[in-house]
Each structure stands twice: as structure tokens, then as C-alpha cells.
N, C-alpha and C positions, 0 to 999 in steps of 0.2 A: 384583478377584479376592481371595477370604479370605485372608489370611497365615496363615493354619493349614493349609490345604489339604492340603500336602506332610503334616505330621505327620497327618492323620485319613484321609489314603490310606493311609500305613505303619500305621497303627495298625487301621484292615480288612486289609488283607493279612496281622500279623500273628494275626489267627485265622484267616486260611486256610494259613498254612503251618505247617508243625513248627518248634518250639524252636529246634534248631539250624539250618533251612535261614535263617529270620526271622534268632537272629544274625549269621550266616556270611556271607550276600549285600544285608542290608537293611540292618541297626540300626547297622552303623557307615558309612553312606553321610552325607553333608553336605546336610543340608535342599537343597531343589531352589531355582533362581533362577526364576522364575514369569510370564510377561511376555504380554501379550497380541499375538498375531499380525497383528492389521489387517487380520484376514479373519470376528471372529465368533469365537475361538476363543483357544486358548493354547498356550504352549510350555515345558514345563519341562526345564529344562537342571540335569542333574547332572552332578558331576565325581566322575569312579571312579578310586579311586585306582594300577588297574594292568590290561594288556590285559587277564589273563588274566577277570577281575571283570566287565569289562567284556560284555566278548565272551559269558562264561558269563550274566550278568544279560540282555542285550538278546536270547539265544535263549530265555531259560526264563521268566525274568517281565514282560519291557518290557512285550507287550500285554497282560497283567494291571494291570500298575499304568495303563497306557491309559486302562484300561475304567475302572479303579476312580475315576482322576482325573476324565475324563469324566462319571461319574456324579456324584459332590460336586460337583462345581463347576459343573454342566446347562449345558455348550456342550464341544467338540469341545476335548480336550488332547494335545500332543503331546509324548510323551517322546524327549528330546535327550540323549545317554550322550557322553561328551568326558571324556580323558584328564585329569586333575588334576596341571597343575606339578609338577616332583618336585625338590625340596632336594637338593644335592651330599650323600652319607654322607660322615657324620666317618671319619676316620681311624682304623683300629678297628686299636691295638696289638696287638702277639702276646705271649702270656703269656710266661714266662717259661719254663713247663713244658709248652709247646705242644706239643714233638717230643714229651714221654713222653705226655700223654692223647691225643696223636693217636695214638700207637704202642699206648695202652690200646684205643683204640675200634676198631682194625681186630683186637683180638682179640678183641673182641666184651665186653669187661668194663664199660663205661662206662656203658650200661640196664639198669635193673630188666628182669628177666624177666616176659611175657607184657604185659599193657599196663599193668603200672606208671608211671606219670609224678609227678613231683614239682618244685613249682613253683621256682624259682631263689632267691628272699630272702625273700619275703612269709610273715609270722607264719605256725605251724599254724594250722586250725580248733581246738585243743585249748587253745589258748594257750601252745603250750609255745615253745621258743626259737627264733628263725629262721633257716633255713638259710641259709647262705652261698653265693654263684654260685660255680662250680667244678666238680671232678669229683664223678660221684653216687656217695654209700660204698655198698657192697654191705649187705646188711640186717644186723642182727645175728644174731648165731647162735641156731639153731633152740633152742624149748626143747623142754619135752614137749609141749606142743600141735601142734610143729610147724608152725605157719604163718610165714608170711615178713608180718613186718609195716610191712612198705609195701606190700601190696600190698587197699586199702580201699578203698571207695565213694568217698572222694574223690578218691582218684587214678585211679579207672577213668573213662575218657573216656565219657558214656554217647551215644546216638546212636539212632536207629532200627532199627539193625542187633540190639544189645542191651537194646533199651527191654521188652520182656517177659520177657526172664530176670531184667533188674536188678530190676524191680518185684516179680517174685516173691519174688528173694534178700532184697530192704529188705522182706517182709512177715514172713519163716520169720526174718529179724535179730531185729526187735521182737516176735514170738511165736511163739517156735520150738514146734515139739508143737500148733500149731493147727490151721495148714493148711498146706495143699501140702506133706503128708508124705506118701510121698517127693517130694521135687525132684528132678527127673530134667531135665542139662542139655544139650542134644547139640550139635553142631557140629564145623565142621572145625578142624582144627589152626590154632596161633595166630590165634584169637577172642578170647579173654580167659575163657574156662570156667573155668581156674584160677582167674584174679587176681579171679573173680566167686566163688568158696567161700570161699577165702581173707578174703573183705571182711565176709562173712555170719560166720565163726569171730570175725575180729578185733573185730565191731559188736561181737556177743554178750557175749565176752569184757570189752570196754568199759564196758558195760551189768550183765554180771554177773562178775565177775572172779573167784571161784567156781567156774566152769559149767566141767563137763569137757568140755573139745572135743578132738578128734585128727584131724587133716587127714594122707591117706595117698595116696600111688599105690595103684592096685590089686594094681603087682607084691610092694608090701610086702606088702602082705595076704598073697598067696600065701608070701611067704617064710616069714611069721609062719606060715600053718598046716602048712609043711611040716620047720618047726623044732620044734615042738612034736607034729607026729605021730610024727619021729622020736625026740622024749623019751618019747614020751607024756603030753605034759605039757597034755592040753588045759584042765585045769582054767584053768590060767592065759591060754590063749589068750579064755576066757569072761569071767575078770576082766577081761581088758584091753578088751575091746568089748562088751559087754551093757552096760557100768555108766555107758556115755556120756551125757552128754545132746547131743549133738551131733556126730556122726559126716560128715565130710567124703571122699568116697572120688573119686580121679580115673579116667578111664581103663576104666571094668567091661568095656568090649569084651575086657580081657585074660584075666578072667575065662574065656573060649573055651574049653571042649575040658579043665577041671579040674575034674572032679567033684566032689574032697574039697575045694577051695577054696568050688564051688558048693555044695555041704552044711553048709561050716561059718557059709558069708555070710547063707546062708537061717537060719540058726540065730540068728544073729545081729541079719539082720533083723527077725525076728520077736519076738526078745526086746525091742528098741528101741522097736521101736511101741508093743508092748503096754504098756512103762512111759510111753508120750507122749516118747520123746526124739524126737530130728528126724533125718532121714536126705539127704543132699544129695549127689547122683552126676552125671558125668559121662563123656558117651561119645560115639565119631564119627560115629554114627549113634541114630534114635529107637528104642523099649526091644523094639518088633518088627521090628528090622531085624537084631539082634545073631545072629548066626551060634552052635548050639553051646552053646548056654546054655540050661539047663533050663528050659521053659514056667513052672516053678513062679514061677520067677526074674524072667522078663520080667513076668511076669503084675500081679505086687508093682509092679515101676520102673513100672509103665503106671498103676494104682491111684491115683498122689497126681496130680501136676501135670510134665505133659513141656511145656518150652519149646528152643527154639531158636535160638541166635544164629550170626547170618549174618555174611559180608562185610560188611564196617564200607565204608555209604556215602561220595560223594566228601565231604563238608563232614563228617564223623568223620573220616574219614583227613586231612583239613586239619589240625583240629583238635586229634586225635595230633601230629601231627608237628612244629606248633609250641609244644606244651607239653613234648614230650620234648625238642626244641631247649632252651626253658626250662631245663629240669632241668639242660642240660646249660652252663648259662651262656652258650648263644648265643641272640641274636634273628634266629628263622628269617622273611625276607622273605615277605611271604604270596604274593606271589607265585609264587615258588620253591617254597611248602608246595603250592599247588595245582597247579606243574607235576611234584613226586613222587606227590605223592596221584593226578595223570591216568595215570602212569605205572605203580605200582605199586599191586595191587586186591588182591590173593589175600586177606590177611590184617597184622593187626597184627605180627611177626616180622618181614615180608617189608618192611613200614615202617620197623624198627627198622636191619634191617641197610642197607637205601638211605640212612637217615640219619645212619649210621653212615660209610659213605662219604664221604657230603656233608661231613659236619665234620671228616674228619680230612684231605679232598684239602684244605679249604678251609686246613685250619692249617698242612698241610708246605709248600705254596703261599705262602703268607702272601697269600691272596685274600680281596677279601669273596666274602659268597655273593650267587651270583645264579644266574638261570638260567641263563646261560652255563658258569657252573661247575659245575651241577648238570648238566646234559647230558655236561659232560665228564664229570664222575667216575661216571656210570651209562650211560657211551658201550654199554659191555658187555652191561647188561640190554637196554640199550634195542635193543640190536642185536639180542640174542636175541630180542624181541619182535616185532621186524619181518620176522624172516624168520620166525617162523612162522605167524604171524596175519595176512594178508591177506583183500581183500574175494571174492576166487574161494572159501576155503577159510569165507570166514563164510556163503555163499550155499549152500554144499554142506552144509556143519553142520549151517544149518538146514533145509534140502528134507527134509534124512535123517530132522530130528528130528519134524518136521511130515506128511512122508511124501507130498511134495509133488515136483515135477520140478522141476530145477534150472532148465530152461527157463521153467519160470514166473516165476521172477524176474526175466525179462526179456520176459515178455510183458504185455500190454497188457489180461489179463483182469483180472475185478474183485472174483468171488464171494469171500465173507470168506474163505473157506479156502484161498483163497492169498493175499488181500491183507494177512489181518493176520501170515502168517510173514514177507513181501515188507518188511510193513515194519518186523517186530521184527529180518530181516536189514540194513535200512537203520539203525536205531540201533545194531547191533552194530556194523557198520564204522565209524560216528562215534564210537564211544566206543573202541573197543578197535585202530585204526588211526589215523595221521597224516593219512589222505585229507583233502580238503576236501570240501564239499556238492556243489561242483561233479561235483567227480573222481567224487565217490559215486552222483551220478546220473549218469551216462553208463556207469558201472561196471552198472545198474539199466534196460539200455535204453533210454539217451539220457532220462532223463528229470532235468524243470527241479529247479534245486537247493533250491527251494520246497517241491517235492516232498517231497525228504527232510526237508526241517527239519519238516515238518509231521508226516511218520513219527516224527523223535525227539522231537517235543514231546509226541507222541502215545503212545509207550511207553514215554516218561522219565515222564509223567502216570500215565498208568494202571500203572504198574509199584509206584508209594506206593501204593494201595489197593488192587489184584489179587492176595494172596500168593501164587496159585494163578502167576500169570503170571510174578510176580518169582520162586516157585521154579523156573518152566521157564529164564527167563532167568539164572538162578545154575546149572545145569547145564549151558546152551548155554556160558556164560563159562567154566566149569571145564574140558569139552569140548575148547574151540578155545586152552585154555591149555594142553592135554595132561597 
């Protein structure tokens, strides 16, 4: 059998998955042990280093890497997944200021705002001096540009969720007034919308230290025109926004139902373009779904480039939560990162403050962290989740949304039009409840738990290439989260 084997399977799987799933579930795995079976065939045994990996790898990729190994090596391979020995943890001291940043983090002071993360000691990329492990400082004070500068390209965790906003933001960075004017960014509350303008000002500014940028709410906006109507003083409401070259606005849904706000923005916009400055907005919805806003309006945000950033998948939400542990001078068990990330999905925020929990029970405590303690200290959400999301209530979500009888879900027909709701209700209950495969099929008409895993492979697959399916599936989740 090749000794290479194990590395030119992983190195085929790496072009067939994304960046981060390749990192997250492969690239730090330990070459496989290789051994012939005494039947014509082989065995590769890996050791993972925690259930949760495990468990997650042998439902999503084992019969991938099967296949793949099977193919290189031309005879029959079989993948073996076994727990990897685990070393006693050191003794992890309590700081000496444990009670005050634990008493810091339950008031929510300790994370950058929206998904800033910043790494624990390791040099900038800028070369500038390296931060110390400890609490994270709050940014420095605004200047006129207004931006908060931590919050850049390098510290936004990027992912599949945000992989086409970021690309656009890193294109209007390195040549603003080219394309995709306007940006138009939409999405739900804590995404990272902000901490994605914010990075595009800050590039820019890097790049041209010159360059006038002004990052706003949209409620300033409004304040600003309604300070100045009552001077009369619009000349200077023109100076201060026409003469941008890079105008960052959050928020334009607030825009709503203000005419002279709407008259002076369009005034505004117009002047922008025309001199090639760059325009980059965001809002909770795309630029025709805004309620109350003059068609003139929507008409411009719809013009350059509208992208969308989703719910940051599980292996992003991993990946958050142990670099914001980072920042915060703890090393979060990955273990423990992917039993928060199973738990908590909405958004980055809703990561922030679960993690904010975790390290502060962990410090009054004097516990390590594990999953044990994470369970305790989000006893609360976790509770609220269970009583409200069960598998009767995912079955009914989905008939409603499909337009299907709930009794189909338990019958035995086949036609696509109720097998493929049948079975994106089968991955909703695996993902979004405690059930097991078992429980899940009998919940599904006594059916084998085969069954279901074969539905979740099936719309955990098709859910990366379907947008169309993955945004039905981000509204069934919003849905049954109420």
C-alpha cells in the first residue's frame, strides 16, 4: 500500500470542499495508520481528537474519503474513526483579576463589537507591536472618519456565509469608484455588515491616508439633515457629504417614511457617483424590499452590486468562537467551540454573548472549560430551545411552508413534493433538536435511522450549492426560532 495514500486522498477532498470546511474537519486530522485487512482490501484507522469531530466527520465525509481512498489505492479501503488518547490538562491558574474581567464580561465590555476578533500575542500583520494575552481594550476613540479600527479584513472571520460580501468589500477597498458602486449589503442583525464597511474605510484609509471616508448610521444622517433644515444651514450639510470619496452608511431601512432625509440622500448620492466617489450601504433587507422609501432611492441601491450575508455556518461559528476565546486570553477546547456553535446559530452577537457566559462561569468557578461547563452555564438558553423547537413543531413548519399535510410526513408516499419537504423536515430535527437518528425516525413513521441520516446528508449536500434551497432553509430556521 503507497505511504502517501492518506495525504493524496486529503489533498482530492481538498478541492472538493470549501476552505474552511477542509480546515475545520480534515487538515488537522493525523495521517491515517494504513494496514491491509487479509481479505484483498484495507483499513485506515484515524484517531480524532474529540466525539464531537468525530461523530460530525463519520456522518458528513467517512463515505467520501471511502470512495476517494478506494479509488487511489484500486482495492476496497475502509475508514476506522477511534477516539485519540487525551493528556491530563495542566493546571490552568486563575488570574489574579479573574473576578473583575469575569464581572467585565457579564456586562458585556470584554468583545469588540459585531465580529471583531483579535488574536491573543501573535505580531500584527502590519508589524506593529504584539498584543499581550489579557483583557481586549476597547478601540480608540472615534476620530473624524469615524470608524472603529479593529474592526478589518483581518479580524473578520470570513466563511461561506460572508464569502461574497467580503470579496466584494476587498474589491471597492483596492479600487474604490470602479465597481460595484453602489454596495448594497443586506442581512440580518449581527452578521458582521458593519464590521465588513468598517474594514473597506480602514483598508482604504491604509492604502490612502488622504482619502476622505465617513462611516455613519443612517440615524446620524437624519439628525444631520434635520439640524441643518432647522438652521438653514444646508450649504454645509453639502460640504460635509458630496466631497467624500468614500461614504459608509449603516442601517438605510431607517431611512423609512423621511422624505427630506430621502431628498437630501438622493442629493447626495448623485453628487457621489457623478465625481466616481464609492457609496457602501447597509440594510435588513434587499433594496426592493425596503418599505417607504422613494422608488427613486431603491432604484440607485439596486444599480451597483447587492450581496447578502447569512447566518455564519457551523465550522464559522467554530471558528468565531475560538478566536474570540483567543482575544480573550483563553484557549477555547474545540470541542466545547463546536458544542456552542451546535447550540447557538442566529448570528455572531448571539456567539458573543454564549461566550461571554462560558468565560466568565468558567472564571468565578475556577473550572476548566469543557462541555460540561458550557452546558451548565447556557443551562438557560438551552432550555429555552428545547421547549420551543421540537420535532411535531418542525414537521408542522414545514407542511405549512411547503403546503403539504402534516400527515405526509408520516406516510409512506414518494412523489418529490412531499419527499424532498419529508426530508428537509428530517435534517431540521437533526440539526435544530437533541433527538437522535433513531428517535427521529420513529418521530417520521417508524422509519430506519438510515433513513434519516441519508435525508441529512442529503440536504446538508444540497443546501452548499442550492441558494435557492439554503434560503428556504434560513427561513424555516428563523420560523421555528420565532
Amino acid at each position: 500500500m503507497s505511504p502517501d495514500l492518506w495525504q493524496r486522498g486529503c489533498d482530492q477532498l481538498a478541492t472538493e470542499l470549501s476552505e474552511q470546511q477542509y480546515n475545520t474537519w480534515i487538515r488537522a486530522l493525523p495521517p491515517a495508520d494504513i494496514n491491509d485487512d487479509g481479505q484483498g482490501g484495507a483499513v485506515a484507522q484515524v484517531r480524532v481528537p474529540n466525539r464531537f469531530k468525530l461523530d460530525w466527520i463519520r456522518s458528513q465525509y467517512a463515505h467520501r474519503i471511502e470512495n476517494i481512498l478506494t479509488e487511489l489505492a484500486g482495492c476496497p479501503v475502509r475508514l476506522e474513526l477511534a477516539l485519540a488518547a487525551r493528556e491530563a490538562p495542566p493546571a490552568r491558574p486563575l488570574a489574579a483579576n479573574g473576578p473583575v474581567r469575569a464581572a467585565a464580561l457579564l456586562n458585556g465590555q470584554a468583545l469588540a463589537p459585531s465580529t471583531s476578533v483579535r488574536p491573543a500575542s501573535p505580531a500584527p500583520a502590519d508589524g506593529g507591536t504584539p498584543r499581550p494575552a489579557g483583557p481586549l481594550h476597547l478601540p480608540p476613540a472615534a476620530n473624524s472618519h469615524k470608524l472603529n479600527t479593529a474592526l478589518t479584513f483581518d479580524t473578520l472571520v470570513a466563511g461561506r456565509a460572508n464569502q461574497m460580501a467580503r470579496t466584494a468589500a476587498l474589491h471597492v477597498a483596492g479600487a474604490p469608484g470602479v465597481m460595484y458602486n453602489p454596495l448594497f449589503i443586506y442581512g440580518g442583525v449581527g452578521l458582521g455588515k458593519t464590521h465588513l464597511i468598517h474594514a473597506v474605510g480602514n483598508a482604504l484609509l491604509r492604502d490612502k491616508p488622504d482619502a476622505r471616508v465617513l462611516y455613519l448610521h443612517a440615524e446620524q444622517f437624519i439628525s444631520d439633515v434635520v439640524k441643518n433644515y432647522q438652521r438653514k444651514t444646508f450649504d454645509e450639510l453639502k460640504a460635509k457629504y458630496h466631497s467624500l470619496d468614500l461614504l459608509l452608511i449603516d442601517d438605510v431601512q431607517f431611512f423609512a417614511g423621511k422624505d427630506r432625509t430621502q431628498e437630501e440622500f438622493f442629493n447626495a448620492f448623485e453628487a457621489l457617483l457623478a465625481k466616481r466617489a464609492h457609496i457602501i450601504m447597509t440594510s435588513d433587507t434587499y433594496p426592493k424590499g425596503l418599505v417607504d422609501i422613494d422608488e427613486r432611492l431603491t432604484s440607485r441601491f439596486d444599480a451597483g452590486l447587492t450581496v447578502a450575508i447569512e447566518p455564519p455556518e457551523l465550522e464559522m461559528r467554530v471558528a468565531i468562537l475560538i478566536r474570540k476565546a483567543l482575544a480573550e486570553g483563553t484557549e477555547m477546547p474545540e470541542d466545547v467551540a463546536f458544542f456552542v456553535a451546535k447550540n447557538v446559530r442566529a448570528n455572531v452577537r448571539e456567539l458573543e454573548g454564549a461566550l461571554r457566559k462560558v468565560l466568565a462561569y468558567s472564571r468565578f468557578s475556577h473550572k476548566d472549560i469543557n462541555i460540561g461547563l458550557a452546558r451548565e452555564a447556557l443551562k438557560d438558553l438551552l432550555s429555552i430551545q428545547n421547549r420551543q423547537i421540537s420535532v411535531e413543531n418542525i414537521q408542522k413548519t414545514v407542511a405549512d411552508f411547503y403546503k403539504i399535510k402534516i400527515a405526509d410526513m408520516y406516510s409512506k408516499k414518494r412523489p418529490a413534493s412531499i419527499a424532498k419537504p419529508r426530508q428537509i423536515a428530517m435534517y431540521l430535527a437533526k440539526e435544530m433538536t437533541q433527538k437522535s437518528l433513531p428517535e427521529i425516525g420513529e418521530l417520521f413513521g417508524g422509519r430506519d435511522h438510515t433513513t434519516v441520516l441519508h435525508a441529512v446528508r442529503k440536504i446538508g449536500g444540497d443546501r452548499q450549492k442550492d441558494s435557492e434551497l439554503n434560503q428556504q432553509l434560513h427561513v424555516l430556521e428563523q420560523t421555528l426560532k420565532g
